[in-house]
N, C-alpha and C positions, 0 to 999 in steps of 0.2 A: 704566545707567552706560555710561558707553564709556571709551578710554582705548588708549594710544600710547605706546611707550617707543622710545630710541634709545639707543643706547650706540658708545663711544666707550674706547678703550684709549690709555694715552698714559705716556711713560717718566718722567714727574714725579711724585714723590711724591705722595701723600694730601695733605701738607700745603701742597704747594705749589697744586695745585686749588684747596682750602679756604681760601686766603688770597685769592680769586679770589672765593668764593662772598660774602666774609666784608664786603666792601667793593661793597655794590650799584654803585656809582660807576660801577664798570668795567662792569656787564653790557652795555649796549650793543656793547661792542668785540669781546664774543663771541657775542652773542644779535640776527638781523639783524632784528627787529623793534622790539625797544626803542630808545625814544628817550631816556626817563631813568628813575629809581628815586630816589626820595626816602625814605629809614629816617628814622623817628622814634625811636630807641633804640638798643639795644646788636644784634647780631647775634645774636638768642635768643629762645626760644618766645615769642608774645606781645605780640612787637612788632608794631607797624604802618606803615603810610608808604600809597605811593600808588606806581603804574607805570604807565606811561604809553606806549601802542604806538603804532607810525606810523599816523599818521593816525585817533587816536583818543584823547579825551580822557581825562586821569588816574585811574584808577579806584583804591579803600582796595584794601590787601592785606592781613593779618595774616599772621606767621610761627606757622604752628599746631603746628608742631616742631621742634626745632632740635638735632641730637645735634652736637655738638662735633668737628669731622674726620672726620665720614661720613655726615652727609646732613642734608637740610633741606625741611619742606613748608611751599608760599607757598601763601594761600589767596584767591582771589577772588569777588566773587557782581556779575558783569555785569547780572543781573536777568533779570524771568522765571523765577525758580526756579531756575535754572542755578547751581552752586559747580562753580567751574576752581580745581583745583591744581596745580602745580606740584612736582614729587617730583623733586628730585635728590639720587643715593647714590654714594656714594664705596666701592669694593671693593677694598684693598690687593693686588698682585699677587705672584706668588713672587718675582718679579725688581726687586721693588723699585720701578715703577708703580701705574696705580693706572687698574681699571674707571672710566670716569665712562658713570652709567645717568641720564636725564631722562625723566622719564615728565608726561604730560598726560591727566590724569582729568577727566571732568566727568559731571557728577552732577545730578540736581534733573528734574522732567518734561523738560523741552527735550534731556536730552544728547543721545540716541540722534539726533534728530532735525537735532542742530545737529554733533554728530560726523562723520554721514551727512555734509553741507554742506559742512561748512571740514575734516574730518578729515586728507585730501592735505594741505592746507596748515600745518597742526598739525603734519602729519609732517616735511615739509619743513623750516622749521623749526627742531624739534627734531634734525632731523637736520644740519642747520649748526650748528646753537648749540655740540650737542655736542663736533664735530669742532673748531671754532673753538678751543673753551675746551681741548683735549684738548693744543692747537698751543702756544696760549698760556702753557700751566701750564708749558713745559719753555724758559721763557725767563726 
């Protein structure tokens, strides 16, 4: 397994992140790799759709979790054994903010190896998207 978190503090509420997460539409506008996000259902365990990154065709996602105003895990299988998730959690702060943590797992023979490769860039990444959505939620 390998795996990458980044976080992000930001003075918006919980709920207002969460209304960010809740409407795939927008992730492009925080996440510089997305091109689009197509949901087939509600925003909730179990659903599915497809995402689609620059310069790589659409692949299935499922939502394998979905807790209601504090996090959510998207799951992918690029093939070759490989499962990529996507783990984002939401940590309400004393002040009335709110942690945003993104984390990137991958799992299956290949992680370590495919970690090893693209992992900087994975971080990278993560590490805009974060900050992106962090900007975003206080507007």
């Amino acid at each position: 397994m390998w795996e990458t978190t980044k976080t992000a503090e930001t003075t918006a509420a919980p709920q207002a992140v969460w209304s960010r997460y809740e409407d795939p539409t927008t992730w492009p506008s925080w996440n510089p790799d997305l091109v689009a996000v197509d949901r087939q259902g509600p925003f909730a365990t179990g659903t599915t759709g497809t995402v689609t990154n620059e310069g790589q065709p659409a692949m299935p996602f499922t939502l394998v979790s979905v807790e209601e105003g504090k996090g959510f895990t998207m799951e992918t299988q690029p093939g070759g054994g490989l499962v990529a998730q996507s783990i984002c959690t939401l940590t309400p702060l004393d002040d009335g903010g709110t942690l945003i943590s993104h984390t990137m797992r991958l799992d299956g023979p290949p992680a370590d190896e495919v970690g090893a490769a693209q992992g900087p860039v994975f971080a990278a990444s993560l590490s805009t998207g974060v900050l992106e959505l962090a900007e975003l939620a206080t507007r």
